[in-house]
C-alpha positions in Angstrom: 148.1 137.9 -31.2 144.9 136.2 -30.5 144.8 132.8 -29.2 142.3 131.5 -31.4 144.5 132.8 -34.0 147.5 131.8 -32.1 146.1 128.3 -32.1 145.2 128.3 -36.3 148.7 129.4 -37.3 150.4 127.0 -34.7 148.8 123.8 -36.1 150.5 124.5 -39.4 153.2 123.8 -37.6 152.1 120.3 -36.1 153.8 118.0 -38.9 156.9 120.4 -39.3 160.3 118.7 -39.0 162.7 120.5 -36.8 165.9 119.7 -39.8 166.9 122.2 -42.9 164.5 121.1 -46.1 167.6 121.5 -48.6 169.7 118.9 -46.4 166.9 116.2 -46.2 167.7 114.8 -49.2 168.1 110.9 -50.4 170.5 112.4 -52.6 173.2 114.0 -50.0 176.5 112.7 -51.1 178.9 110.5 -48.5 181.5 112.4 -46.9 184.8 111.7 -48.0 187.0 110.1 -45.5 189.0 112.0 -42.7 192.5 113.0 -43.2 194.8 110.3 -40.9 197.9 110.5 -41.2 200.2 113.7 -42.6 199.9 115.6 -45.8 201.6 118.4 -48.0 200.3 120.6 -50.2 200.6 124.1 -52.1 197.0 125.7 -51.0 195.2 124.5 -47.8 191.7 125.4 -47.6 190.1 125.4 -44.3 186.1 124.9 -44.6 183.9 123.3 -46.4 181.0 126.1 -47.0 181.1 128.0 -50.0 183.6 130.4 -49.5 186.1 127.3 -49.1 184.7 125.5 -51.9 184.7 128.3 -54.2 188.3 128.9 -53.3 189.5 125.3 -54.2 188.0 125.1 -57.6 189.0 128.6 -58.7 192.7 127.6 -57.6 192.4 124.9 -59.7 190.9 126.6 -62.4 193.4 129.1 -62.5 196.6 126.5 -62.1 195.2 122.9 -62.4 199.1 121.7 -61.6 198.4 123.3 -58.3 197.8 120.7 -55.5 195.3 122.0 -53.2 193.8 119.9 -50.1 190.3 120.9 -48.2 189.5 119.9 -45.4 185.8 120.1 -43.2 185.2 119.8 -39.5 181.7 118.0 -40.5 180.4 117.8 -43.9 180.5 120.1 -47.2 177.6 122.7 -46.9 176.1 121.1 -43.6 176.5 124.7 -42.0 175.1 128.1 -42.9 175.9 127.2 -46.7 173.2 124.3 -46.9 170.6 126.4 -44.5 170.3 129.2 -46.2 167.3 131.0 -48.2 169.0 130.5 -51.4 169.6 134.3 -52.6 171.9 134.6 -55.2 173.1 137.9 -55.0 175.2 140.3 -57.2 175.8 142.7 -54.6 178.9 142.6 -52.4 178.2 145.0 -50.2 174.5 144.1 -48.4 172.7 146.1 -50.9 173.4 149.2 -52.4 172.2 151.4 -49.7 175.0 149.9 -48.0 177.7 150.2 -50.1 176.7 153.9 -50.6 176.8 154.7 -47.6 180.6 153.3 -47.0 182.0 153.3 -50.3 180.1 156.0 -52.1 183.8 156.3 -54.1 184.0 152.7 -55.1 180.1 151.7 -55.2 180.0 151.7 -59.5 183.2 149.7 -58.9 181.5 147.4 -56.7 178.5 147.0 -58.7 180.4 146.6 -61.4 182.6 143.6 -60.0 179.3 142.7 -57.9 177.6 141.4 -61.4 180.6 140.1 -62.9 180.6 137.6 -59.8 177.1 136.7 -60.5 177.6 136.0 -64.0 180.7 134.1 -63.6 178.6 132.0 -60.9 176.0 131.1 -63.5 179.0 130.2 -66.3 180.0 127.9 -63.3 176.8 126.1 -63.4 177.0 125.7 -66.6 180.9 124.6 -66.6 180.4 122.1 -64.2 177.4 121.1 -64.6 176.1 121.9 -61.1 172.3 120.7 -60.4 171.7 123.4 -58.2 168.1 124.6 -59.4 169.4 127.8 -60.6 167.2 130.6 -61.5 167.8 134.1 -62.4 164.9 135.4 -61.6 165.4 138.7 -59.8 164.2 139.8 -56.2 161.7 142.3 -55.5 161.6 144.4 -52.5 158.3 144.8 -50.5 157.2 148.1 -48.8 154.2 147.0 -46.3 153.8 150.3 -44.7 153.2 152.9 -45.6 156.2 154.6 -45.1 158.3 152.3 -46.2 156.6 152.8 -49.9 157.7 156.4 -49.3 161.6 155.2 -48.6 161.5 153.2 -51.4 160.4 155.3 -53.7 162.6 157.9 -52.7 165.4 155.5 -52.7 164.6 154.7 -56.2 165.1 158.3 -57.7 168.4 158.2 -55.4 169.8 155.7 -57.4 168.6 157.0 -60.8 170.3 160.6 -59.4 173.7 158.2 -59.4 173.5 155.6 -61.9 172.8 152.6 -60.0 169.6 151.9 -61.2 170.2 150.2 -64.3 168.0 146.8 -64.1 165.9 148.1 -60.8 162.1 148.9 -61.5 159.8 150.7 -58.9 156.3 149.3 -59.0 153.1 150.9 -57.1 150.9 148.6 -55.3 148.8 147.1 -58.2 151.9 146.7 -59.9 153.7 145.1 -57.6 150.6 142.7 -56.4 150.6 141.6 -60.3 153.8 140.1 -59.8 152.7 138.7 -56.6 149.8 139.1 -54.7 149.3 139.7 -51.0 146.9 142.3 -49.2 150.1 143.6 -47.2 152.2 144.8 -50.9 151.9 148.6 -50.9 155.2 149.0 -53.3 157.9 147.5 -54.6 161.7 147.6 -56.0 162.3 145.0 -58.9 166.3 143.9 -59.3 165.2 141.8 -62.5 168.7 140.9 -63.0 170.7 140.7 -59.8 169.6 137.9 -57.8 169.7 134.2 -58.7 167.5 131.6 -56.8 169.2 128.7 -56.1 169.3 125.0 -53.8 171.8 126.0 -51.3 172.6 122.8 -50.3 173.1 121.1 -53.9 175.0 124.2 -54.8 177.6 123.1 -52.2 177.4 119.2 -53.0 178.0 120.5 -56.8 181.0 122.6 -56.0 182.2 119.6 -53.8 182.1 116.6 -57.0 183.2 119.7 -58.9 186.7 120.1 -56.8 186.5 116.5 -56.5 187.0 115.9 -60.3 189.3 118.8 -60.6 192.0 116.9 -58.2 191.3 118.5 -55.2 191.3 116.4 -51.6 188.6 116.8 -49.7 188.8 115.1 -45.9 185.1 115.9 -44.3 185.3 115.0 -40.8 188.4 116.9 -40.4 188.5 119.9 -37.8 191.4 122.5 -37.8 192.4 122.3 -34.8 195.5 124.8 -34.8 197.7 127.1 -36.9 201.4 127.0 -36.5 204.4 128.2 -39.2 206.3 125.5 -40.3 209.5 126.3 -41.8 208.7 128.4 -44.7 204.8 127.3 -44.8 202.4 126.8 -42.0 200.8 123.9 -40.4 197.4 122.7 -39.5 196.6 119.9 -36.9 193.6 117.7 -36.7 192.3 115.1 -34.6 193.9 112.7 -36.6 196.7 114.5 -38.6 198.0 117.0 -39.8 198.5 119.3 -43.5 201.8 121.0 -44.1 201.1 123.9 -46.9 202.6 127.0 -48.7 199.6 128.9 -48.1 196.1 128.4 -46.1 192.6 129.9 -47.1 190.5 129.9 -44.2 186.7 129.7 -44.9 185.7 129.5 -41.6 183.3 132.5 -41.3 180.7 131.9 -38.1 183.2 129.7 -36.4 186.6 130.7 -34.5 189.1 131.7 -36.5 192.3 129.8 -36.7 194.0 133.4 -36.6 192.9 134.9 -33.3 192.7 138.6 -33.7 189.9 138.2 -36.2 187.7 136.8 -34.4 186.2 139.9 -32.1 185.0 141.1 -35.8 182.2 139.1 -35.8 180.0 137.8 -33.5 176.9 134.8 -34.6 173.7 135.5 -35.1 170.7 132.7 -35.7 168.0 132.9 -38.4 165.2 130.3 -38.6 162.9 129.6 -41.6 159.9 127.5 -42.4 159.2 125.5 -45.6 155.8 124.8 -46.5 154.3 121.8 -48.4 154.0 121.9 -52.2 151.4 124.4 -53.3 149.2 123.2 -55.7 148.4 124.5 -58.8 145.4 126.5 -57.4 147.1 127.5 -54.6 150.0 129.0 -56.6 147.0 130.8 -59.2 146.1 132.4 -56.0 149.7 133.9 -55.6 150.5 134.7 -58.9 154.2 135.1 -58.7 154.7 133.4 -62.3 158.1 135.0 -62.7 159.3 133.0 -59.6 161.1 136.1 -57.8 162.9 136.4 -54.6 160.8 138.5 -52.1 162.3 140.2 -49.1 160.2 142.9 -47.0 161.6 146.8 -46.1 161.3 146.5 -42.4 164.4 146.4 -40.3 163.0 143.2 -38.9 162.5 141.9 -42.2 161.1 138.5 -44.0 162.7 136.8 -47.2 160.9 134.5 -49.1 160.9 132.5 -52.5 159.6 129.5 -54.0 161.4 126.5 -54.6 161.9 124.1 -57.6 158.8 122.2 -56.1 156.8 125.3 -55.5 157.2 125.6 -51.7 157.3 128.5 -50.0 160.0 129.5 -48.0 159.4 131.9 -45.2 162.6 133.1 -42.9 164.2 136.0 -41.2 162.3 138.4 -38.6 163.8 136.9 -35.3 167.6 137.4 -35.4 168.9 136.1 -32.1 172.7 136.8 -30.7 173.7 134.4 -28.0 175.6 135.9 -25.1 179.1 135.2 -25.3 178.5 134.4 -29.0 178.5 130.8 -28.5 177.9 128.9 -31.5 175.5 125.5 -30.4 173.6 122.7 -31.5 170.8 123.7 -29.2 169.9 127.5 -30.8 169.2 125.7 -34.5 165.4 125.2 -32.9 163.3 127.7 -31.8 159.7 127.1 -31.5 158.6 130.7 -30.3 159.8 131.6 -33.5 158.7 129.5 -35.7 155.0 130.2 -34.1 155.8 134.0 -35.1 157.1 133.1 -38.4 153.8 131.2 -39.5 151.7 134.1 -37.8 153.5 136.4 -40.5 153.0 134.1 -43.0 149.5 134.0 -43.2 148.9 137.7 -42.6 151.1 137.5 -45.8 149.3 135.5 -48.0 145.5 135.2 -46.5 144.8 133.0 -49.3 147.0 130.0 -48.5 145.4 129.2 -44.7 145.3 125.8 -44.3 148.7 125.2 -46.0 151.6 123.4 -43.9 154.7 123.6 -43.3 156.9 120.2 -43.2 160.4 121.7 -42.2 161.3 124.4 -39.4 165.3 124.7 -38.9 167.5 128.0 -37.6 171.5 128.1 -38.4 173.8 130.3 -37.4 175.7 133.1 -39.6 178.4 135.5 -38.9 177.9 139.3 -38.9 180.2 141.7 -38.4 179.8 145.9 -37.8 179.6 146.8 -41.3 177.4 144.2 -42.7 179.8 142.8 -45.7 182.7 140.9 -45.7 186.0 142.1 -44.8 189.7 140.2 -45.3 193.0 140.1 -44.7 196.3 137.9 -44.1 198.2 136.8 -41.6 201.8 134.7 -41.1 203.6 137.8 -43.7 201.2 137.0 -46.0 201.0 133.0 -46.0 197.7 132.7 -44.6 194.3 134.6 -45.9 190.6 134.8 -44.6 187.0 136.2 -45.5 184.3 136.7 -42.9 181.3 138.8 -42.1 179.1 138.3 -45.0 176.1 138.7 -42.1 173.9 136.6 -44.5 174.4 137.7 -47.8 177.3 135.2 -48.4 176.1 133.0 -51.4 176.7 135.1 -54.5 179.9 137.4 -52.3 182.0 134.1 -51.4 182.7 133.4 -54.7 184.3 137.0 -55.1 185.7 136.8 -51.2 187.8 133.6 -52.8 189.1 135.2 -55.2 190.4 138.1 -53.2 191.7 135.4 -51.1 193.8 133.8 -53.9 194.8 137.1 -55.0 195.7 138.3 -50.9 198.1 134.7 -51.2 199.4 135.4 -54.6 200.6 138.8 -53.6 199.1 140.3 -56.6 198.0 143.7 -56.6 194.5 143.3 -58.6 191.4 145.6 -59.3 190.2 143.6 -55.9 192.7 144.1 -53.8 193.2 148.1 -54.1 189.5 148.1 -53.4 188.7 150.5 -49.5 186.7 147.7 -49.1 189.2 144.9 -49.1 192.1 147.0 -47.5 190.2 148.3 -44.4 188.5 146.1 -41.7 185.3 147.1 -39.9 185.4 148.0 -36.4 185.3 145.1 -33.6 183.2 143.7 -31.2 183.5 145.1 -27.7 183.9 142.0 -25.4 181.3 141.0 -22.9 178.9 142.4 -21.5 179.1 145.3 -23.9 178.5 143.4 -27.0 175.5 141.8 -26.4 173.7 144.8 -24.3 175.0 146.8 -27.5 173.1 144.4 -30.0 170.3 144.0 -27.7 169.6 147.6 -27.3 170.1 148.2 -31.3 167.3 144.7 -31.9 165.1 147.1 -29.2 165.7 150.0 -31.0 165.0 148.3 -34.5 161.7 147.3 -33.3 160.7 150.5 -32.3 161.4 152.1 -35.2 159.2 149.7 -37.0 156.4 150.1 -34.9 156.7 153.9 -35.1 156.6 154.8 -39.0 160.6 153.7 -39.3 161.5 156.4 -36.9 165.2 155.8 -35.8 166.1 156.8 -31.7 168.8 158.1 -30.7 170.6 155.3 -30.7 170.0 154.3 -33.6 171.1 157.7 -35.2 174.8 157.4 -33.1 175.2 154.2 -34.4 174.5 155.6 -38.3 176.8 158.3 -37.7 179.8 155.8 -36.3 178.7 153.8 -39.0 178.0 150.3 -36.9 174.8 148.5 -36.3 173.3 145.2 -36.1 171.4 144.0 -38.9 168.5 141.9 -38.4 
């Protein structure tokens, strides 16, 4: 990159706050007191992210007599649930490709209970009267190479050959820079009906008022400490208390699991994004992108990208960064180098818009694990459940992650839990050193494949074979 270019991109950058856009808002509910003192209840949920939040109100929902407590080491949605790009999703399974690849028995189920989710999300919003600025606009996926127009194309016919097409569109260049316009769009896949847009952070302050009317306690400021049986429940300690419960749901995802065996499945991963100003209405002309899309590129070092109810931009992904030891810290949230890169890409993007700013630069934290989707389980002979690994993709698949949880506690044997998918956990983490000169090598060997017409090393091939990876 040239410094003069360099310096021109960088000064975007000169009024950007280092704090997620979607949590800087007047509007940001108090947190509800800590728990102090003890407490009982049927259902426990640990976390205050989606996939806790979710699992509160559907318990409700599905027995309102049912008392159910919640408790959150910091505040609802502060975390990877408030940070996020604010991709809706159907799929549960990181894509189709994905879920082919793994599950090629179960994908039409998948898909299947994949939109279901989705729609039951948006009857949600509706329901409750969430003010989340959702949109169902669809995502399209950008080829900007040449060969990646090639892959998606031929991608496209694969999943015509099997049926998973229905809703997809392939669009050549001009069709594809109707929709939105950039000098780097060569091709494109159109999902018109799978991905939402939404405001991640007021999607998790709506599901909190939500529980909150429903009956459910909600102490913010309230870390699990530990996870004991008690009698014929369990028992969970905090700082200033502690819950006695039937059952516990732990929503903990990127943070240590209360249950220690799970945690070598996943291992953190940071992802930063920028937020520009408003467009205006000229700059937006110059864009097209009238029908409001997702975007997300086909490189393995890939962008996302969407507008939001103000007509920002936002402009993430690319860097993924694993922190030896896979500490989880304050301190990785800000990374200038990146955010330097980030606006570099941005305006190779979308020419037009130089001398647009960005106001907000943040990074967060989310949990991955080997197989790029969620996996579950129990634990305590079945009082205690837990999702992980959504590895990003977690907005749309927590809501279907709580309900497997809730069935996992019920001991019900539904079309959920008989799925491979649920039953079977991915493989783990080595320990230190291994895991992060594993994931370093695989970020190398990503790169290189980029750089070289998508041409996968040798490593990269083993690690297709054994099914693992590291998705960036």
């Amino acid at each position: 990159m040239a410094p003069s270019a360099m310096t021109r991109w960088t000064t975007s950058l000169s009024e950007a706050r280092p704090v997620p856009y979607w949590l800087d808002d007047p509007g940001r509910p108090r947190p509800e007191p800590a728990l102090t003192g003890a407490e009982t209840c049927d259902l426990l949920v640990v976390g205050g992210g989606y996939s806790g939040l979710w699992t509160a109100l559907i318990a409700k929902e599905r027995d309102p007599g049912r008392d159910v407590v919640l408790v959150e080491g910091r505040e609802v949605g502060w975390a990877a649930s408030g940070r996020n790009g604010g991709f809706c999703a159907a799929s549960l399974t990181h894509g189709s490709a994905n879920g082919l690849a793994r599950w090629p028995e179960e994908i039409h189920k998948l898909q299947e209970l994949g939109a279901r989710n989705l729609d039951e999300i948006e009857k949600a919003v509706a329901r409750h009267s969430l003010d989340c600025d959702f949109e169902r606009t669809g995502e399209i996926d950008v080829a900007t190479e040449t060969y990646q127009a090639w892959e998606l194309k031929d991608w496209y016919e694969e999943m015509e050959r099997r049926g998973l097409a229905d809703g997809v569109e392939y669009l050549d260049a001009d069709a594809v820079r109707e929709q939105v316009d950039s000098p780097t769009f060569l091709a494109g896949l159109y999902d018109r009906r799978g991905v939402a847009m939404v405001h991640p952070a007021k999607l998790a302050w709506g599901l909190k008022r939500a529980c909150l009317r429903l009956g459910v306690r909600i102490h913010e400021h309230t870390p699990a400490l530990t996870l004991k049986p008690y009698g014929a429940g369990m028992a969970v300690r905090t700082p200033y208390g502690e819950v006695r419960a039937r059952r516990v749901a732990l929503g903990t995802n990127v943070f240590p699991n209360l249950v220690r065996r799970v945690r070598p499945y996943t291992v953190p991963v940071y992802d930063y994004a920028l937020m520009t100003e408003p467009l205006t209405a000229d700059q937006l002309a110059s864009v097209g992108w009238r029908n409001r899309q997702g975007l997300g590129d086909s490189a393995n070092q890939f962008h996302y990208f969407r507008l939001s109810a103000d007509n920002r931009i936002l402009w993430g992904g690319y860097d993924a960064i694993y922190p030896y030891g896979g500490r989880v810290r304050a301190e990785y949230e800000d990374r200038p180098e990146t955010y330097a890169k980030l606006a570099g890409h941005f305006f190779t993007c979308f020419p037009q818009l130089e001398g647009v700013r960005f106001t907000h630069a943040w990074g967060g934290a989310i949990d991955t694990c080997s197989r790029f989707s969620a996996f579950f389980g129990t634990a305590h002979q079945g009082r205690v459940a837990y999702a992980a690994g959504y590895t990003g993709l977690g907005v749309g698949a927590t809501r279907f992650g709580a309900e497997v949880m809730l069935d996992l506690l019920a001991g019900e044997r539904t079309e959920r839990t008989e799925l491979r998918m649920v039953r079977r956990k991915p493989v783990p983490f080595p320990p230190e050193p291994f895991a992060w000169t594993g994931i370093a090598l695989t970020k190398w060997s990503l790169a290189r494949a980029d750089a070289h017409a998508g041409r996968r090393n040798l490593w990269l091939r083993t690690m297709d074979r054994l099914g693992l990876g590291f998705d960036s």
